[in-house]
PDB file of N, CA, C and O in Angstrom:
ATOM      1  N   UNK A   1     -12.847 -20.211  11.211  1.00  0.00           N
ATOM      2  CA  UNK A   1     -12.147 -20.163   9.942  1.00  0.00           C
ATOM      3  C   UNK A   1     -11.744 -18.709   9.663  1.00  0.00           C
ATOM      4  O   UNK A   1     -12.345 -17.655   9.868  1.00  0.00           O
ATOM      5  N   UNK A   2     -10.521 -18.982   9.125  1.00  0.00           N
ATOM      6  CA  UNK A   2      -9.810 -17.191   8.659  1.00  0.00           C
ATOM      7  C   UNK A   2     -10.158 -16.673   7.797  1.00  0.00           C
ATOM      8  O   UNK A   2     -10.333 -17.179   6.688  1.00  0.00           O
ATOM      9  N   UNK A   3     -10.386 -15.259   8.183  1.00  0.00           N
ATOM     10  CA  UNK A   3     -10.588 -14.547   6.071  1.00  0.00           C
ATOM     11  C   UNK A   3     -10.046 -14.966   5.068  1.00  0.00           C
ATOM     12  O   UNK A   3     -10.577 -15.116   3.968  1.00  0.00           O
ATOM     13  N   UNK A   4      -9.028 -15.171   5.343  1.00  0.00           N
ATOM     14  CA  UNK A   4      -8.410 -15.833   4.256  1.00  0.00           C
ATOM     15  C   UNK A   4      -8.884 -17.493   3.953  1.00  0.00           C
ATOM     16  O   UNK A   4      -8.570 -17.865   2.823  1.00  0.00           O
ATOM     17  N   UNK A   5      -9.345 -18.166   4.508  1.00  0.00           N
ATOM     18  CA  UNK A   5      -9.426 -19.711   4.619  1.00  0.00           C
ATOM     19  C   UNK A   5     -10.924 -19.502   3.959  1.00  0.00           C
ATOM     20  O   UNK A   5     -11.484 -20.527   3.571  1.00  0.00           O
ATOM     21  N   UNK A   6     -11.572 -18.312   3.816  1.00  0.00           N
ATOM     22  CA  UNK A   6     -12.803 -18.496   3.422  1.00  0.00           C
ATOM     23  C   UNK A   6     -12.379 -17.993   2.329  1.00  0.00           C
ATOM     24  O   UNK A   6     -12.811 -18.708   1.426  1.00  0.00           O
ATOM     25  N   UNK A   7     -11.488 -16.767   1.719  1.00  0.00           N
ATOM     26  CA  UNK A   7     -11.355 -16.546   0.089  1.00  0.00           C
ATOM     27  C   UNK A   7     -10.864 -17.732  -0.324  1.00  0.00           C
ATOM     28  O   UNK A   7     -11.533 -18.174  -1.257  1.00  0.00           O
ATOM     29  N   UNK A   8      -9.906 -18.473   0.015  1.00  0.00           N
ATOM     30  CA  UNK A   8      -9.236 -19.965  -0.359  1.00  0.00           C
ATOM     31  C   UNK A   8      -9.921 -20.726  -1.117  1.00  0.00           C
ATOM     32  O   UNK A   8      -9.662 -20.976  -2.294  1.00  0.00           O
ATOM     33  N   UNK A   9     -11.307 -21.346  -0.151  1.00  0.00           N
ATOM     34  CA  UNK A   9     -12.452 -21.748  -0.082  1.00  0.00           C
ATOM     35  C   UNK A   9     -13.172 -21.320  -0.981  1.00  0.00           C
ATOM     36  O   UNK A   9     -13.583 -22.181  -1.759  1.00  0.00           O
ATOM     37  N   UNK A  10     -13.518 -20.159  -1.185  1.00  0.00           N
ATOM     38  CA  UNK A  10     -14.246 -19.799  -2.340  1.00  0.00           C
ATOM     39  C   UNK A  10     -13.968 -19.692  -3.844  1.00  0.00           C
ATOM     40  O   UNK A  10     -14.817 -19.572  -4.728  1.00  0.00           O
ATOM     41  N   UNK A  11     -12.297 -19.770  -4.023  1.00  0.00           N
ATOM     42  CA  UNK A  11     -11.626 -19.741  -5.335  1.00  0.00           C
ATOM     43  C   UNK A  11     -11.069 -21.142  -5.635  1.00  0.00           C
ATOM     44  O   UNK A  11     -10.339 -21.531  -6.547  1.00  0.00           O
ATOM     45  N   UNK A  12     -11.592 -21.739  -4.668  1.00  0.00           N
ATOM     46  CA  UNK A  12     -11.181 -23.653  -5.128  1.00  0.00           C
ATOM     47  C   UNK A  12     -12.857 -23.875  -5.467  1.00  0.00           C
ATOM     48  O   UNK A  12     -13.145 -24.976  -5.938  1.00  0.00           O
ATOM     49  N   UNK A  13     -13.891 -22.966  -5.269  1.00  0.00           N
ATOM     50  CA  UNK A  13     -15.182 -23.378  -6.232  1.00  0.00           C
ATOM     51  C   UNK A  13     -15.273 -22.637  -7.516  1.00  0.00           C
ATOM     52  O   UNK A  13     -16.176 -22.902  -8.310  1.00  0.00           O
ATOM     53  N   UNK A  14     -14.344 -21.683  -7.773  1.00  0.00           N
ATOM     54  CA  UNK A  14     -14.629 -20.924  -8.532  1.00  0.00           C
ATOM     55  C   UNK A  14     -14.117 -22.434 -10.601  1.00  0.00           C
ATOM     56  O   UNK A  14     -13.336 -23.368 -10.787  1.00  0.00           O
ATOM     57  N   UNK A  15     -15.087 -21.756 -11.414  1.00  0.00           N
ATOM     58  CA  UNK A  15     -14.357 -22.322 -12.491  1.00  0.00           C
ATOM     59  C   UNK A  15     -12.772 -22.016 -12.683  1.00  0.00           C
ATOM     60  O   UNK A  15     -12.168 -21.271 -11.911  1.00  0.00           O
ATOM     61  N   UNK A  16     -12.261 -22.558 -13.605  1.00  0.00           N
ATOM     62  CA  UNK A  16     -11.007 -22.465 -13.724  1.00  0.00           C
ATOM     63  C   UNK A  16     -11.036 -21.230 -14.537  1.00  0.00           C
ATOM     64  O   UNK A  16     -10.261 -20.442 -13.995  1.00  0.00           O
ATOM     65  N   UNK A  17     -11.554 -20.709 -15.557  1.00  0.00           N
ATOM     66  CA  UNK A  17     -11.623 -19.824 -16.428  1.00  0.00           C
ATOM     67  C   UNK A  17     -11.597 -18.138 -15.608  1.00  0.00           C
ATOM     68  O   UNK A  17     -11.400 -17.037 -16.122  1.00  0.00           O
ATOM     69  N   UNK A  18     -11.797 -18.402 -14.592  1.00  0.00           N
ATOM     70  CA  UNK A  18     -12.384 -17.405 -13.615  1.00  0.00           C
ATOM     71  C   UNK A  18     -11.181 -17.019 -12.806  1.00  0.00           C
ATOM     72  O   UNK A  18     -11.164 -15.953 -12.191  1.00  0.00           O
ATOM     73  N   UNK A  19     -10.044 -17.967 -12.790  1.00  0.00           N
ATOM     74  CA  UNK A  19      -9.340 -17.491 -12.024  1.00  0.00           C
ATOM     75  C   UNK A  19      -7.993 -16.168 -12.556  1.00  0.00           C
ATOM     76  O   UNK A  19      -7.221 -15.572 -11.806  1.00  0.00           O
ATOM     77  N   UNK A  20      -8.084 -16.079 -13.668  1.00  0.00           N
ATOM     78  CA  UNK A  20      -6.673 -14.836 -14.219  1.00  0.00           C
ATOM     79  C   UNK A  20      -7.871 -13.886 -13.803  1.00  0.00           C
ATOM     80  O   UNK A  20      -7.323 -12.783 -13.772  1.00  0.00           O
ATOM     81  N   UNK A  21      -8.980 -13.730 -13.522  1.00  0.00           N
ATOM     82  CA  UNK A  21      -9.807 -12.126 -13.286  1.00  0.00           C
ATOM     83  C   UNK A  21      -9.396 -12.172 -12.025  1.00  0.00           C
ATOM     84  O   UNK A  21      -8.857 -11.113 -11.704  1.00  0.00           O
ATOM     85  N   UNK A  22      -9.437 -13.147 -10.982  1.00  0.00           N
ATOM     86  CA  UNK A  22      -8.932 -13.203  -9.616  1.00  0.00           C
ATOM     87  C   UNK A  22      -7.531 -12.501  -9.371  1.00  0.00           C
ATOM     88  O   UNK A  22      -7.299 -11.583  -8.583  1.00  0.00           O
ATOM     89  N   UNK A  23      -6.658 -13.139 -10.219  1.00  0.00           N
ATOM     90  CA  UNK A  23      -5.438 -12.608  -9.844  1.00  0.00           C
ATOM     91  C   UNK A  23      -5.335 -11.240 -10.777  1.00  0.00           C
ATOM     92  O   UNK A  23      -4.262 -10.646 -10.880  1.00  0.00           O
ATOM     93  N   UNK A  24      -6.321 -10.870 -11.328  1.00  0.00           N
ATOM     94  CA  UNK A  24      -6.048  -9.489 -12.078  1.00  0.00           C
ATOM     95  C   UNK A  24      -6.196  -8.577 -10.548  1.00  0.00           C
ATOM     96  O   UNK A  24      -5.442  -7.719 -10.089  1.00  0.00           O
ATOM     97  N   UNK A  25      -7.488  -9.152  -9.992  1.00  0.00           N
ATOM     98  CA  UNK A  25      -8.105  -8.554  -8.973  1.00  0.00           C
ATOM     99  C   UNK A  25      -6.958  -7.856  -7.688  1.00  0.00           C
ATOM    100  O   UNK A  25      -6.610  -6.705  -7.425  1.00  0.00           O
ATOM    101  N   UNK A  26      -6.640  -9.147  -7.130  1.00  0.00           N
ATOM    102  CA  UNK A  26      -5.515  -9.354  -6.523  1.00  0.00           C
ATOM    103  C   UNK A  26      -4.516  -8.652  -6.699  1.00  0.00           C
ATOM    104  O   UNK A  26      -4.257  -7.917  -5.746  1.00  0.00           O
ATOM    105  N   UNK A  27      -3.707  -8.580  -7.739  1.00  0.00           N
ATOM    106  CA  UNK A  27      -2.852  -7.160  -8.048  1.00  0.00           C
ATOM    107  C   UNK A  27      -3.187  -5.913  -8.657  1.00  0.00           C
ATOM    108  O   UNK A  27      -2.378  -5.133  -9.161  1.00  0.00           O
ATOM    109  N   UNK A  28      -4.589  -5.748  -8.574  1.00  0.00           N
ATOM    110  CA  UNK A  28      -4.964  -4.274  -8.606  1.00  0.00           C
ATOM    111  C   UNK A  28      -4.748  -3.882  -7.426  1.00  0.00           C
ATOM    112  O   UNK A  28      -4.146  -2.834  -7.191  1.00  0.00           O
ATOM    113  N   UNK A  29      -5.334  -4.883  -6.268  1.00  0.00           N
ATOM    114  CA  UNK A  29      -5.533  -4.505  -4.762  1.00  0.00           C
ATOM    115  C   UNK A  29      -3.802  -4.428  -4.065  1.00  0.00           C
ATOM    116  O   UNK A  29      -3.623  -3.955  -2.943  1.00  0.00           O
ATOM    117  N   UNK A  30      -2.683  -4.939  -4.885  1.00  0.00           N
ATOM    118  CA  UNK A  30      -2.069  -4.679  -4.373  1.00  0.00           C
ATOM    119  C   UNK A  30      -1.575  -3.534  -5.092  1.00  0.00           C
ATOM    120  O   UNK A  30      -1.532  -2.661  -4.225  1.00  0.00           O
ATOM    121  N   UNK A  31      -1.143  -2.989  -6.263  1.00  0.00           N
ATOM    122  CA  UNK A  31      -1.360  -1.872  -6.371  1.00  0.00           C
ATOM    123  C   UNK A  31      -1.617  -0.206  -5.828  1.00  0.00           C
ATOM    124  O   UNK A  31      -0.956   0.832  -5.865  1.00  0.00           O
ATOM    125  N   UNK A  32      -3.079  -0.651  -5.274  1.00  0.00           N
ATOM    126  CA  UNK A  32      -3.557   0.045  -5.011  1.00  0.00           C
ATOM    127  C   UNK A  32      -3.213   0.015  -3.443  1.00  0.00           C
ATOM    128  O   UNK A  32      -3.210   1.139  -2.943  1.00  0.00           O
ATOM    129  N   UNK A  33      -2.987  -0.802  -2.763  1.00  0.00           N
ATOM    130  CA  UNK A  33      -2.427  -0.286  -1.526  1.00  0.00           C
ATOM    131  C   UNK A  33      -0.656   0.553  -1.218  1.00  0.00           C
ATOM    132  O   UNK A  33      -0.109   1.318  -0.423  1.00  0.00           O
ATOM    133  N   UNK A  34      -0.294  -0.409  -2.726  1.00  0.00           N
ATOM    134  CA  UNK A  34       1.490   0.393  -3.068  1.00  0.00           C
ATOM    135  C   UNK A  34       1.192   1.860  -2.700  1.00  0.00           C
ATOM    136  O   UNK A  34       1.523   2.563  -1.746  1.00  0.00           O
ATOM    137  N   UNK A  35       0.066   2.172  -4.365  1.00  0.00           N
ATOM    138  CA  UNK A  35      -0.096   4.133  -4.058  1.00  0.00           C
ATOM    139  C   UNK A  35      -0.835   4.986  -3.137  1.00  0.00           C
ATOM    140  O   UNK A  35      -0.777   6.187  -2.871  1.00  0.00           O
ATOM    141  N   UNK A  36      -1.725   3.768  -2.625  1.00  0.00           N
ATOM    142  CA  UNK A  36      -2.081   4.492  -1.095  1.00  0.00           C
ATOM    143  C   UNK A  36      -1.100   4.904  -0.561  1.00  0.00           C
ATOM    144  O   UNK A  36      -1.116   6.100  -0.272  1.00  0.00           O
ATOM    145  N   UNK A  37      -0.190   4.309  -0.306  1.00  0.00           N
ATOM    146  CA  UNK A  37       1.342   4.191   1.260  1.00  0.00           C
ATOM    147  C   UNK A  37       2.239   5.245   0.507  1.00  0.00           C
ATOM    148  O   UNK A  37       2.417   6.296   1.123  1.00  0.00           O
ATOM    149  N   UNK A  38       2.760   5.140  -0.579  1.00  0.00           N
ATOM    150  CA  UNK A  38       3.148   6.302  -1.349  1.00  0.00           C
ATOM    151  C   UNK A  38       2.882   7.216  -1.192  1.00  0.00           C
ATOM    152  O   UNK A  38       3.823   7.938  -0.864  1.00  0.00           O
ATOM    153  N   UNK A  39       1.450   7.927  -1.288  1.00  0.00           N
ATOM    154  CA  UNK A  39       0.917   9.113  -1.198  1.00  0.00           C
ATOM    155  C   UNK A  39       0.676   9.983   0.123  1.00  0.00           C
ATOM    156  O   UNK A  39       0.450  11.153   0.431  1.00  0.00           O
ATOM    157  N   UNK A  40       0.865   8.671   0.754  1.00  0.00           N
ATOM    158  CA  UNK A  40       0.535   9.186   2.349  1.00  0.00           C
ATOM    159  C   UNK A  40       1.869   9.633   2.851  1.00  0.00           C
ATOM    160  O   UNK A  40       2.035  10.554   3.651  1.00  0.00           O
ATOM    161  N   UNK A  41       3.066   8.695   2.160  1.00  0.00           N
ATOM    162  CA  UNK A  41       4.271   9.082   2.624  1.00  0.00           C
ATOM    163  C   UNK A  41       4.696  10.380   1.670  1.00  0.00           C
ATOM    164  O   UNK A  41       5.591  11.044   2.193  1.00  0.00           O
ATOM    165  N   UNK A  42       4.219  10.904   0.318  1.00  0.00           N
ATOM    166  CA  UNK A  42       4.526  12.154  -0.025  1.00  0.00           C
ATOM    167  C   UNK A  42       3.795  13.226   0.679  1.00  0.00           C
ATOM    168  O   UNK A  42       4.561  14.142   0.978  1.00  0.00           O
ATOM    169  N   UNK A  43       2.336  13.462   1.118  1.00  0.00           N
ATOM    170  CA  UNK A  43       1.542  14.043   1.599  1.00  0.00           C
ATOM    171  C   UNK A  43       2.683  14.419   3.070  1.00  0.00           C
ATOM    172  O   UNK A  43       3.146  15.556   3.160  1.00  0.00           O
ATOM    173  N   UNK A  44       3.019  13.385   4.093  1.00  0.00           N
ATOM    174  CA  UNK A  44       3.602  13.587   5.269  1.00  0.00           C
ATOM    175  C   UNK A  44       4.729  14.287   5.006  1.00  0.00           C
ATOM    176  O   UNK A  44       5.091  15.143   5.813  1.00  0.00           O
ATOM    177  N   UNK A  45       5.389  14.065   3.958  1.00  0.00           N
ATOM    178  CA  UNK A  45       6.776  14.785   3.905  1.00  0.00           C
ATOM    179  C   UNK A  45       6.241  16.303   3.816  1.00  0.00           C
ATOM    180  O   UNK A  45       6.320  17.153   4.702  1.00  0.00           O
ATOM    181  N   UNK A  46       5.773  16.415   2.753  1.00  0.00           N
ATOM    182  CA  UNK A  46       5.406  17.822   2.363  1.00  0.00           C
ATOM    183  C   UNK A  46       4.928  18.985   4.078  1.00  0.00           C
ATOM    184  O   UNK A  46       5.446  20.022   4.492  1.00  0.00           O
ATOM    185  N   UNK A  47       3.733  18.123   4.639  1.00  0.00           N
ATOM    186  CA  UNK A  47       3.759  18.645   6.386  1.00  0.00           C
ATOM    187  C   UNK A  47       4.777  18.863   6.834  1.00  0.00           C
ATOM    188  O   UNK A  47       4.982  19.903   7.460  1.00  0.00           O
ATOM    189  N   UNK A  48       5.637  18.004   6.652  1.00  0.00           N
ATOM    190  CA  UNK A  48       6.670  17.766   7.747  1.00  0.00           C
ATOM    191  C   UNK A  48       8.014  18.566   7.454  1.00  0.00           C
ATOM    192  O   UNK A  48       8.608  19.128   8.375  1.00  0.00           O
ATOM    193  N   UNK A  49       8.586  18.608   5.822  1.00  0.00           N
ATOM    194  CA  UNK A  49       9.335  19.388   5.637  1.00  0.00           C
ATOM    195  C   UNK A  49       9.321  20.924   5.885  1.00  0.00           C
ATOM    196  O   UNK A  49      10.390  21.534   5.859  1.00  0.00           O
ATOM    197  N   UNK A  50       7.800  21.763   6.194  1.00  0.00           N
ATOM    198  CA  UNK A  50       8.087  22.918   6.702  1.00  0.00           C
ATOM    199  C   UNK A  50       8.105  23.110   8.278  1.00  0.00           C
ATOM    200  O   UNK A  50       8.130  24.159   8.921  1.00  0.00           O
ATOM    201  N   UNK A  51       8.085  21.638   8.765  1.00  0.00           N
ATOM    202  CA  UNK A  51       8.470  21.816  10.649  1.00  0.00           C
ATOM    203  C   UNK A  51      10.000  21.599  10.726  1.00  0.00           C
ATOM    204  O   UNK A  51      10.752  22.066  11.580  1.00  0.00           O
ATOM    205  N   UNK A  52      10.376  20.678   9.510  1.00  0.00           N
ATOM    206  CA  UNK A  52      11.998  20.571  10.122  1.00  0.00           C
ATOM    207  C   UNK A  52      12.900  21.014   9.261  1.00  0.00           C
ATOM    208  O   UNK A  52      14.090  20.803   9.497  1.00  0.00           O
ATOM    209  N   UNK A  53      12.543  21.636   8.224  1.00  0.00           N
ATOM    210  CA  UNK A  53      13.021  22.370   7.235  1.00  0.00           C
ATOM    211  C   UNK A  53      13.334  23.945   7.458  1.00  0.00           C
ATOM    212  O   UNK A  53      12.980  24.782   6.628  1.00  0.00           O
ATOM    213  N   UNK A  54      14.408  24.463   9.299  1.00  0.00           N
ATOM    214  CA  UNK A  54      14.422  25.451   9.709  1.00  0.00           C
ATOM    215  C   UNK A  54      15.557  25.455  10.047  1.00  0.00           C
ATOM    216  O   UNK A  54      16.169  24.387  10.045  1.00  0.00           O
ATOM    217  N   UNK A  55      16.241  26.746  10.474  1.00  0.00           N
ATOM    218  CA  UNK A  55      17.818  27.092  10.857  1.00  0.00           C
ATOM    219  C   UNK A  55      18.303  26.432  12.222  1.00  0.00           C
ATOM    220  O   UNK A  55      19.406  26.055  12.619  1.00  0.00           O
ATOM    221  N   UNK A  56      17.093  26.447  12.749  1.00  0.00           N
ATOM    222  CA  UNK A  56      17.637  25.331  14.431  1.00  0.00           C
ATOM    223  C   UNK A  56      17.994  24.140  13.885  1.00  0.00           C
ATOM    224  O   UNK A  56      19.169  23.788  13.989  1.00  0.00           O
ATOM    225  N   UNK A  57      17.122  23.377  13.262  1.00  0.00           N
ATOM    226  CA  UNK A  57      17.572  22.139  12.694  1.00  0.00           C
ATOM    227  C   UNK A  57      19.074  21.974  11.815  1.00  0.00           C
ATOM    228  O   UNK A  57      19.903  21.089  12.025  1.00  0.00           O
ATOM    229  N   UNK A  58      19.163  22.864  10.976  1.00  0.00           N
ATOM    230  CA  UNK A  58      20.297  22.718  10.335  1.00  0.00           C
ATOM    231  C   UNK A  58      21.402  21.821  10.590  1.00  0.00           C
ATOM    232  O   UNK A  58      21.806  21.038   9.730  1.00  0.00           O
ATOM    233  N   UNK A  59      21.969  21.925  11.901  1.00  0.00           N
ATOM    234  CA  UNK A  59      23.108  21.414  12.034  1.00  0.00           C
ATOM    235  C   UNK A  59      22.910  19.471  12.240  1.00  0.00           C
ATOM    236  O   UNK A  59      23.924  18.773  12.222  1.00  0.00           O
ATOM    237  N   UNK A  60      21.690  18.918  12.397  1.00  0.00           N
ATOM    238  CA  UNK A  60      21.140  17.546  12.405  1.00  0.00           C
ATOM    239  C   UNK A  60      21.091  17.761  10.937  1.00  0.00           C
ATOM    240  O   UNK A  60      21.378  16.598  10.655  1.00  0.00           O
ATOM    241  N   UNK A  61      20.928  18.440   9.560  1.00  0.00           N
ATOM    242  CA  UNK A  61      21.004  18.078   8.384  1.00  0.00           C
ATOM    243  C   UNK A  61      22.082  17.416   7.724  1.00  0.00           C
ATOM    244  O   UNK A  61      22.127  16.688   6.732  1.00  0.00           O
ATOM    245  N   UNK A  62      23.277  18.019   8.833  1.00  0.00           N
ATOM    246  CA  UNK A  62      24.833  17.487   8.559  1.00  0.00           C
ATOM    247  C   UNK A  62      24.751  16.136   8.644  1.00  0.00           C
ATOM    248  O   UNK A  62      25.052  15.524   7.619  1.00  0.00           O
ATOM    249  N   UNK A  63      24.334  15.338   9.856  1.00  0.00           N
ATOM    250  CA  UNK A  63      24.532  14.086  10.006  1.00  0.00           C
ATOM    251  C   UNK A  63      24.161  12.776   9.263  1.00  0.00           C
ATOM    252  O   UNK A  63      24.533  11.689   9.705  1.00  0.00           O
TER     253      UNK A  63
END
């Protein structure tokens, strides 16, 4: 059985009352993986713009 086939499983026992904290849950976690990937992609730029952010490069800035 899949990770997932076992959360499935476990939120078809859950009460009904129980389930908007689930999906609160659920889009925190997605959320929180949005500003993970975000941050990692501002963090990389910032590295990366002082390797290609030089006068050799320049003329690939045109394109």
């Amino acid at each position: 059985m899949s990770g997932k086939d076992l959360i499935i499983n476990e939120i078809d026992r859950l009460p009904e009352e129980l389930l908007p904290e689930i999906l609160d849950f659920i889009k925190f976690l997605e959320v929180k993986e949005e500003n993970t990937i975000h941050s990692s992609q501002v963090l990389s730029e910032r590295i990366f713009k002082k390797i290609w952010d030089n006068a050799e490069d320049a003329a690939y800035d045109a394109l």
